[in-house]
C-alpha positions in Angstrom: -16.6 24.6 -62.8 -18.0 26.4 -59.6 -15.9 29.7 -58.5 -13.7 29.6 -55.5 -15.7 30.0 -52.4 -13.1 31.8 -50.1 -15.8 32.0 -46.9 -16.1 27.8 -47.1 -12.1 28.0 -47.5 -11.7 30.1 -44.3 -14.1 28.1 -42.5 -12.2 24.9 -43.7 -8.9 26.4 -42.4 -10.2 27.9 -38.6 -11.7 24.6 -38.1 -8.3 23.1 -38.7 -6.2 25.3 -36.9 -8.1 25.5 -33.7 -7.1 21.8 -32.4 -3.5 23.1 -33.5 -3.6 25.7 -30.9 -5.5 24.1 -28.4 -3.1 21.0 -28.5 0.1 23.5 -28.3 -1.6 25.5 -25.0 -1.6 21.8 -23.6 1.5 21.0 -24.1 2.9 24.2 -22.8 2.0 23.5 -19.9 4.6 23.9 -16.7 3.3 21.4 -14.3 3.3 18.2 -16.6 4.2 14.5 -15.4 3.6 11.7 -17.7 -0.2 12.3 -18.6 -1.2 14.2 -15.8 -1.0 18.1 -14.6 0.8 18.2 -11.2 -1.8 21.1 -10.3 -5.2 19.5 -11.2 -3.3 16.2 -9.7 -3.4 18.2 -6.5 -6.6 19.7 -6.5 -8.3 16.2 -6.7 -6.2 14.6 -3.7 -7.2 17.9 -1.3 -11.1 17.2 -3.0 -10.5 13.4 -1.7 -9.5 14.1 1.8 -12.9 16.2 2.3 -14.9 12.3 1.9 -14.0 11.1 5.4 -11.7 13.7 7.2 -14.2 15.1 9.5 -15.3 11.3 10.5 -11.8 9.7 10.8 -10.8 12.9 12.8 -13.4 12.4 15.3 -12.1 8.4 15.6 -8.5 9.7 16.1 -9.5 12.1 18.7 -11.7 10.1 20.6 -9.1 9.2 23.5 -8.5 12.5 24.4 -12.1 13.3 24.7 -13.0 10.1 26.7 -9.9 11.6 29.3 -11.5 14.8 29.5 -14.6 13.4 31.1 -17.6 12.4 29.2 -20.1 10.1 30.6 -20.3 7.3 27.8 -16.6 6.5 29.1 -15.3 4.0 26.5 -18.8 2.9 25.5 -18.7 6.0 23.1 -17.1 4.0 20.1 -19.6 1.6 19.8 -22.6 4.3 19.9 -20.6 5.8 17.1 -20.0 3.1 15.2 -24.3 2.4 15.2 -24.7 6.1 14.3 -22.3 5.8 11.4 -24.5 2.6 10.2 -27.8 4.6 10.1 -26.7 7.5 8.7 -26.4 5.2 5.3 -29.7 7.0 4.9 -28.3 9.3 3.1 -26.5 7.1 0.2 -29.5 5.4 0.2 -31.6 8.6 -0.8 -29.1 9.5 -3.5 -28.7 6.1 -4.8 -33.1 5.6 -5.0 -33.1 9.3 -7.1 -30.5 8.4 -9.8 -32.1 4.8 -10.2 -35.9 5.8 -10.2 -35.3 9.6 -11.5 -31.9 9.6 -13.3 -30.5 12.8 -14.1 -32.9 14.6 -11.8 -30.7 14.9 -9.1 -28.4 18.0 -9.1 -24.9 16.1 -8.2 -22.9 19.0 -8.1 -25.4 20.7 -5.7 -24.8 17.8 -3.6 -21.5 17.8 -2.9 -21.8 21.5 -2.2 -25.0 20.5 0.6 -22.5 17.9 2.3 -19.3 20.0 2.2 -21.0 22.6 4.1 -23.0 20.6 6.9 -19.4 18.8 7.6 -17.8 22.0 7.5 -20.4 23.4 10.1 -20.2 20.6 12.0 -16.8 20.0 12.9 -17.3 24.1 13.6 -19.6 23.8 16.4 -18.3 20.7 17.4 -14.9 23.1 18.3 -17.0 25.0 21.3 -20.1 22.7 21.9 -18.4 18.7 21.7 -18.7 18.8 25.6 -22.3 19.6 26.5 -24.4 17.5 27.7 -28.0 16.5 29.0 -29.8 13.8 30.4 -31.9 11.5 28.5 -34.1 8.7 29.8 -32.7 9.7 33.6 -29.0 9.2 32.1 -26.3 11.9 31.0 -25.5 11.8 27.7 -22.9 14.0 25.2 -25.9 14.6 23.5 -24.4 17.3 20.9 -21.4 15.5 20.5 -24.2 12.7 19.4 -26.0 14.5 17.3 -23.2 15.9 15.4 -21.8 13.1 14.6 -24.5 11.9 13.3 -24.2 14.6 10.4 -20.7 14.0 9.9 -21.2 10.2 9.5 -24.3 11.6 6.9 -22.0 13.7 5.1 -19.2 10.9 4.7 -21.4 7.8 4.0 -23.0 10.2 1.1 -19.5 11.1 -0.1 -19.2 7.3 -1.6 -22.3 8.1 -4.1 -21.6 11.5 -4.9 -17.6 12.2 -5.0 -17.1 9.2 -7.6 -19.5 9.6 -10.1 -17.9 13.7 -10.1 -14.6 12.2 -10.6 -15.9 10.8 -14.3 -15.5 14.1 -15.5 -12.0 14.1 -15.4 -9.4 11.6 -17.2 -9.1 8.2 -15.7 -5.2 9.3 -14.8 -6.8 11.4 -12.1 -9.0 8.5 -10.1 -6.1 7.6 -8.2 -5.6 11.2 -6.7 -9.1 10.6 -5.8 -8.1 7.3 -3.7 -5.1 9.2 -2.7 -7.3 11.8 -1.0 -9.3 9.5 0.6 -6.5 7.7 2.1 -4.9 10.7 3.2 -8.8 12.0 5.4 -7.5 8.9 7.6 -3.5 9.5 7.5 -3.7 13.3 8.3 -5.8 13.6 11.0 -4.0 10.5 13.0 -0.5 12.5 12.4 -1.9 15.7 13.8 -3.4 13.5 16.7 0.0 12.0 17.4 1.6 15.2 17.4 -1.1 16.1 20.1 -0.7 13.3 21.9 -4.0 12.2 21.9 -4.6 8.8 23.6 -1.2 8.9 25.2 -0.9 6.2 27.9 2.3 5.9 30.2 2.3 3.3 33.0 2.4 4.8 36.6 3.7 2.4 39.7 1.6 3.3 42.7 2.4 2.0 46.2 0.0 1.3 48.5 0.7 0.8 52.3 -1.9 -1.9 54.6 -1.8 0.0 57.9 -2.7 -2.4 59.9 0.1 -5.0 58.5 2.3 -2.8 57.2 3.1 -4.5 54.4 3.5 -2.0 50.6 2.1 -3.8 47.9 2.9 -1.7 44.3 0.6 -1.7 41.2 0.7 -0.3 37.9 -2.1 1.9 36.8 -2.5 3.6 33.1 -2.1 7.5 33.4 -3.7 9.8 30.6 -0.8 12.3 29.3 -1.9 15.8 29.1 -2.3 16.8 25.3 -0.2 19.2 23.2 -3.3 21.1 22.3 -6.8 21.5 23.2 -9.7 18.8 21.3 -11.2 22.3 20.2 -8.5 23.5 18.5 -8.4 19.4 16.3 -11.8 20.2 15.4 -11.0 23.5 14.0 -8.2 21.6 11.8 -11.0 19.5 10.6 -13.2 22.9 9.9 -10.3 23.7 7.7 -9.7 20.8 5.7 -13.4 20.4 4.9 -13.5 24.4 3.7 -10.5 23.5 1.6 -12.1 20.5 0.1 -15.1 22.4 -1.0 -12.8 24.9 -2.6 -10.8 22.4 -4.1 -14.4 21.4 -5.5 -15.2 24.5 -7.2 -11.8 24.8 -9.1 -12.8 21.7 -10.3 -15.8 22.1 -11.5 -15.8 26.0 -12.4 -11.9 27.1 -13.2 -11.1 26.6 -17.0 -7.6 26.1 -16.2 -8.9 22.6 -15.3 -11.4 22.2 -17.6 -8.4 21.0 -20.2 -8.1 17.7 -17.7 -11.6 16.8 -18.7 -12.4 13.5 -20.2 -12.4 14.2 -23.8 -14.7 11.9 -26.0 -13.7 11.3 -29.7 -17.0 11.1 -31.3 -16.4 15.1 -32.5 -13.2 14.2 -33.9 -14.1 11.0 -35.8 -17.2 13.0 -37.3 -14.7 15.5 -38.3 -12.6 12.8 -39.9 -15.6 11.4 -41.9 -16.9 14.7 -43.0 -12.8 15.5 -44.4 -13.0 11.8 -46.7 -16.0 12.9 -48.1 -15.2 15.9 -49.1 -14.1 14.5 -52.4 -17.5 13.8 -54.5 -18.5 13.1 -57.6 -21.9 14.6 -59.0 -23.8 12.1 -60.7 -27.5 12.3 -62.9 -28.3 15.7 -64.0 -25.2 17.4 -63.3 -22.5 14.2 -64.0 -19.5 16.2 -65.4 -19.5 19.0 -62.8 -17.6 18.4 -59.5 -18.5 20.6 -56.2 -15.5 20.6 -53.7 -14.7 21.9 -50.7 -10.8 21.9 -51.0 -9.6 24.6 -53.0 -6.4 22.6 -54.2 -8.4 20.5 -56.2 -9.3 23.2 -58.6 -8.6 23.3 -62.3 -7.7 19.6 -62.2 -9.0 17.7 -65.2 -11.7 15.4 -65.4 -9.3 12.3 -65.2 -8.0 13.3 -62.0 -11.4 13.9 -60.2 -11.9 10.5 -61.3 -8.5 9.5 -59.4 -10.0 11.6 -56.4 -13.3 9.5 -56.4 -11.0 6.5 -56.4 -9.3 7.6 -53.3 -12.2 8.9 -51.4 -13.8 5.3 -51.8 -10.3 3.7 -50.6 -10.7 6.5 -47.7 -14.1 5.0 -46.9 -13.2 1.6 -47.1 -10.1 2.6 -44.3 -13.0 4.7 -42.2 -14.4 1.5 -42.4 -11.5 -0.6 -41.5 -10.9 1.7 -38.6 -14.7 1.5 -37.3 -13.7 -2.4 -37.4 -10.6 -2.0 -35.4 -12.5 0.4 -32.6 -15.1 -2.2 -32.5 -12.9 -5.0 -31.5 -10.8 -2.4 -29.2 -14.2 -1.8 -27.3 -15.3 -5.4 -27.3 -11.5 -5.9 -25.8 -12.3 -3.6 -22.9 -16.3 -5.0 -22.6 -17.2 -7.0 -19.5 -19.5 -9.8 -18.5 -22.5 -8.9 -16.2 -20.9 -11.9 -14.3 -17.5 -10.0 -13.7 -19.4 -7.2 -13.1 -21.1 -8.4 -10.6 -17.9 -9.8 -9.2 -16.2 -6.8 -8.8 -19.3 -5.4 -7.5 -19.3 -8.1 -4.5 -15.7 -8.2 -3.9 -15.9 -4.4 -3.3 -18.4 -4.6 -0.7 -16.3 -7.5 0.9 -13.1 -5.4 0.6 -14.4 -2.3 2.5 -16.3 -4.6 5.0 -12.7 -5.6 5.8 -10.7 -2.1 5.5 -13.7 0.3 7.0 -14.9 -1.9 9.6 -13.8 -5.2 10.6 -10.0 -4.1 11.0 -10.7 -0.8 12.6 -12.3 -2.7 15.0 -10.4 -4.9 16.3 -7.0 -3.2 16.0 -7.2 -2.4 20.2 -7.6 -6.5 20.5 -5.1 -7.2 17.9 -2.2 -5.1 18.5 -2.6 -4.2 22.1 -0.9 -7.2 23.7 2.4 -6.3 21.9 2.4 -3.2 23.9 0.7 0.6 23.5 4.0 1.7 21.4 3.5 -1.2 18.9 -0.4 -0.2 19.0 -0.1 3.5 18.0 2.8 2.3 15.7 0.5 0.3 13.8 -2.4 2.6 13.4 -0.4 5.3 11.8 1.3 2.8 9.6 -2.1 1.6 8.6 -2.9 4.6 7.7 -0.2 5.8 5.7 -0.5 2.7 3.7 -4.0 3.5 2.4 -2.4 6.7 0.6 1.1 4.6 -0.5 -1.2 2.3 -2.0 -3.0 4.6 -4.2 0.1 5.6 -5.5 1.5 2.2 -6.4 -1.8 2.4 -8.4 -0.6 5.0 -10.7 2.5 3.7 -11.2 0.9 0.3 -12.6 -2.5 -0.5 -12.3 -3.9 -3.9 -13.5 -6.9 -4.8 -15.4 -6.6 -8.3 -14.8 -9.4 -10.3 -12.7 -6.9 -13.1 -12.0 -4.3 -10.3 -10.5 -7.2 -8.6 -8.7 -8.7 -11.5 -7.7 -5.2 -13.0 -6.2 -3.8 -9.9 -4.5 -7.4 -9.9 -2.6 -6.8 -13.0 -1.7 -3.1 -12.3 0.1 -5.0 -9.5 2.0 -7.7 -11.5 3.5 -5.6 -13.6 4.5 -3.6 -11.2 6.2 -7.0 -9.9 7.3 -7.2 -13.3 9.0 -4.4 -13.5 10.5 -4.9 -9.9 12.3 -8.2 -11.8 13.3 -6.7 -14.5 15.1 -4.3 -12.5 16.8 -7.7 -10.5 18.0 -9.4 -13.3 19.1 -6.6 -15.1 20.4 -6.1 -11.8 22.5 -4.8 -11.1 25.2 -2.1 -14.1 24.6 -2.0 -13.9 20.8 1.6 -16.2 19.0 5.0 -14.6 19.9 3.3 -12.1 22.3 6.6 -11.0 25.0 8.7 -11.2 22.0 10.3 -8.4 19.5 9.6 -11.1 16.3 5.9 -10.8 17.3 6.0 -7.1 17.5 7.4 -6.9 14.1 5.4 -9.2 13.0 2.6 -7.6 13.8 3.0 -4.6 12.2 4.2 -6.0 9.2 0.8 -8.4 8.6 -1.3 -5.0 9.5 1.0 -2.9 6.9 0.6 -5.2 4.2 -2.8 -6.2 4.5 -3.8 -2.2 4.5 -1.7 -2.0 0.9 -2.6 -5.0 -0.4 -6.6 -4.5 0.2 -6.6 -0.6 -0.8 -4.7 -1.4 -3.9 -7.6 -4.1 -5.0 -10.4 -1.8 -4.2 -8.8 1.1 -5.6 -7.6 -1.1 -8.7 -11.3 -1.8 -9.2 -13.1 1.5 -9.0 -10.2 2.5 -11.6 -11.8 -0.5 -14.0 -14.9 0.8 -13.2 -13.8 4.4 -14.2 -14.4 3.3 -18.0 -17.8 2.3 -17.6 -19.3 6.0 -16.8 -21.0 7.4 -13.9 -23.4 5.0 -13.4 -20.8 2.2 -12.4 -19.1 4.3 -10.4 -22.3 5.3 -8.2 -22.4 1.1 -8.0 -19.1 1.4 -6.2 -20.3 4.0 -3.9 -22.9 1.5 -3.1 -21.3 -0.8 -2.3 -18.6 0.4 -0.4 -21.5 1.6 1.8 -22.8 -2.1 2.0 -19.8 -4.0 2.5 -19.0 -1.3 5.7 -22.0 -0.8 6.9 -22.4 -5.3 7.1 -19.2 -5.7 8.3 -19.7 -2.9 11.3 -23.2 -4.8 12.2 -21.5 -8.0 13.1 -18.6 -6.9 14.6 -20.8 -4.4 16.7 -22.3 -7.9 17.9 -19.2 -10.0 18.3 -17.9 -6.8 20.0 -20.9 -5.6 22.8 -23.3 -8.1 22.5 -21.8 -11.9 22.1 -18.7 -10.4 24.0 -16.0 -12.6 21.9 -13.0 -10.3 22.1 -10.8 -9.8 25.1 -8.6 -7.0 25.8 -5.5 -7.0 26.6 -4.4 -4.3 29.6 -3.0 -1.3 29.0 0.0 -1.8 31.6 1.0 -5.8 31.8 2.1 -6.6 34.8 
């Protein structure tokens, strides 16, 4: 029989203890809820909020610039919302690299490009948002333009770029992801608020005809004065797109967070197999000598080896059994090229409806309850984009027929906002406190029950690697960028919405 080999037993031993410790360090840690570490939790929602701050921010803050005097007037949110649509180049160029050069692309050198032309961006935008010049014998905000246009390229190319990142980490942490990207709307429309940006009260003028003397009285909308200056908002923005890219690198480079990494278990199964067959019999030349590499084994006799053999070929046969069992697990979690494609479609309709078609017709919809009940809303219905994110990591589910079913409750809440826009500017119950409540109820539940679907669906997705994810960026890009066209037309061109005044009379 073969001497002890102490180096193989040492080696046999570190390899065994090392999970050990790793696996006490992660459960020492502080900051623990359920599966997830509070910290990393946190890191990922700021990371989030840097995919469409800089954009929504410029939305939000669009009323106080139109006050302060630029030329396009009230036009200015339809040449936005065209600028936004062509900047779609940009997912477009990421999305052509990874399909016709995968794994050329540096991704993380990406998200680094973005981050910074945002970040500059909303910088210059802080001094330069109101210069202009004329073009084609017309004044135009031409910086203000141009800008934008690299904020809507940095956002659109957030969709391909941020998701596919967010594989790196357990699936636990996709919904802080979601969460962050609710919160780049939320945030910036509760710092707008608090500047009172877009603030309308209703003045009663008198007017006097001098040659019958007769006062006739009107009410006109009067622009509040804001809280603080639009330069001062844009350098908010700067901030929470620096932050985002620093929340990046932790991410990526810290090793604190490197422990919230997927983990794959094709290591530790090869680790298993190589332990059952450890136990071997020599046969042919050598068939009465045993080689192991467990030193408790030695000095047994040759019966026992014999009853060693006898378990290492029931250990196989388990090994085996187990493969089985994973093999159904995975076919469990499998899906059809036809769901797939299902979920891929519903996406595309799902952000047509949450990131273009509700944005823009919220004015026509909720604007004959009143300006309180307008503002009201569009916080609300921006808060609930975050809420729901969180309801998806409380319970999240798998199933089409849920999925499928609480879509279905939102678009049809979706088309209920729509009549009210169309029906504008004497939607149902409009004078009336039950149509104001009403109102803000359909818009609140609608935004939860359309962000949990899409969110609920990218978290599916999650499973399926980078690859699917990049799909969802896709098509979150084409279900918006459809959904903007036509409304752009049924908006300025065909002319098919009324508005209702600001001051009724």
């Amino acid at each position: 029989m073969e001497e002890f080999d102490e180096r193989s037993y040492n080696l046999t031993l570190s390899k065994t203890s090392v999970p050990q410790t790793e696996n006490s360090d992660r459960n020492k840690r502080v900051f623990k809820f359920r599966n997830i570490d509070v910290i990393v939790y946190a890191t990922v929602i700021i990371f989030g909020i840097g995919s469409w701050v800089d954009i929504n921010g410029l939305w939000v803050e669009l009323p106080a610039m139109i006050t302060e005097g630029l030329p396009e007037g009230w036009k200015l949110p339809s040449y936005l919302s065209i600028i936004i649509q062509i900047a779609n180049i940009g997912p477009l160029i990421v999305t052509l690299c990874n399909v016709f050069a995968p794994g050329k692309l540096n991704n993380n050198g990406v998200i680094y490009c973005i981050l910074g032309i945002g970040s500059l961006a909303c910088l210059f935008l802080a001094f330069f948002w109101k210069t202009t010049a004329y073009v084609a014998g017309e004044e135009r905000s031409i910086v203000l333009l141009i800008l934008q246009f690299f904020l809507a390229l940095v956002d659109c190319t957030t969709s391909v770029v941020f998701l596919p990142f967010m594989t790196l980490f357990k699936s636990d942490y996709m919904t802080a992801y979601f969460i962050g990207e609710g919160m780049s709307g939320m945030i910036p429309s509760l710092v707008a608020l608090g500047q009172g940006s877009g603030s309308v009260s209703c003045v009663n003028v008198s007017s006097t005809n001098a040659t019958t003397n007769i006062t006739t009285y009107n009410v006109y909308p009067q622009s509040n004065p804001p809280n603080f200056p639009v330069r001062d908002f844009f350098v908010f923005l700067f901030a929470m797109v620096f932050f985002s890219g620093i929340a990046f690198t932790l991410l990526k480079y810290c090793s604190y967070y490197e422990e919230e990494y997927a983990v794959e278990n094709d290591d530790e199964e090869a680790s298993e197999d190589s332990r059952c067959h450890s136990y071997e019999l020599s046969n042919g030349e050598h068939s009465g000598s045993v080689t192991f590499s467990d030193p408790t084994t030695i000095g047994q006799s040759q019966s026992a080896l014999v009853n060693e053999n006898r378990k290492h070929q029931t250990a196989v046969t388990l090994s085996k059994t187990q493969d089985s069992i994973r093999v159904e697990k995975i076919a469990e979690h499998s899906i059809s090229k036809l769901r797939y494609a299902y979920f891929l479609i519903l996406t595309a309709f799902l952000n047509s409806l949450t990131n273009s078609v509700l944005p823009s017709i919220q004015t026509f919809s909720c604007m004959p309850y009143g300006i309180s009940v307008y503002h009201l809303t569009a916080v609300l219905y921006n808060i609930a984009n975050p809420v729901a994110c969180f309801i998806v990591l409380v319970y999240s589910s798998t199933s089409c027929v849920v999925i499928s079913f609480l879509s279905f409750l939102g678009s049809l809440a979706a088309a209920i906002i729509l009549y009210t826009a169309a029906a504008s500017p004497s939607p149902l119950l409009v004078g009336t406190k039950s149509g104001e409540v009403l109102i803000v109820i359909v818009w609140v539940l609608g935004g939860l029950l359309l962000t949990y679907s899409k969110v609920t669906i990218a978290t599916v997705f999650r499973q399926y690697g980078t690859r699917a994810l990049m799909w969802i960026g896709v098509m979150q890009q084409v279900g918006s960028f459809f959904g903007a066209i036509l409304f752009y037309l049924i908006i300025n061109v065909w002319v098919l919405f009324k508005s209702a005044p600001y001051c009724p009379v």
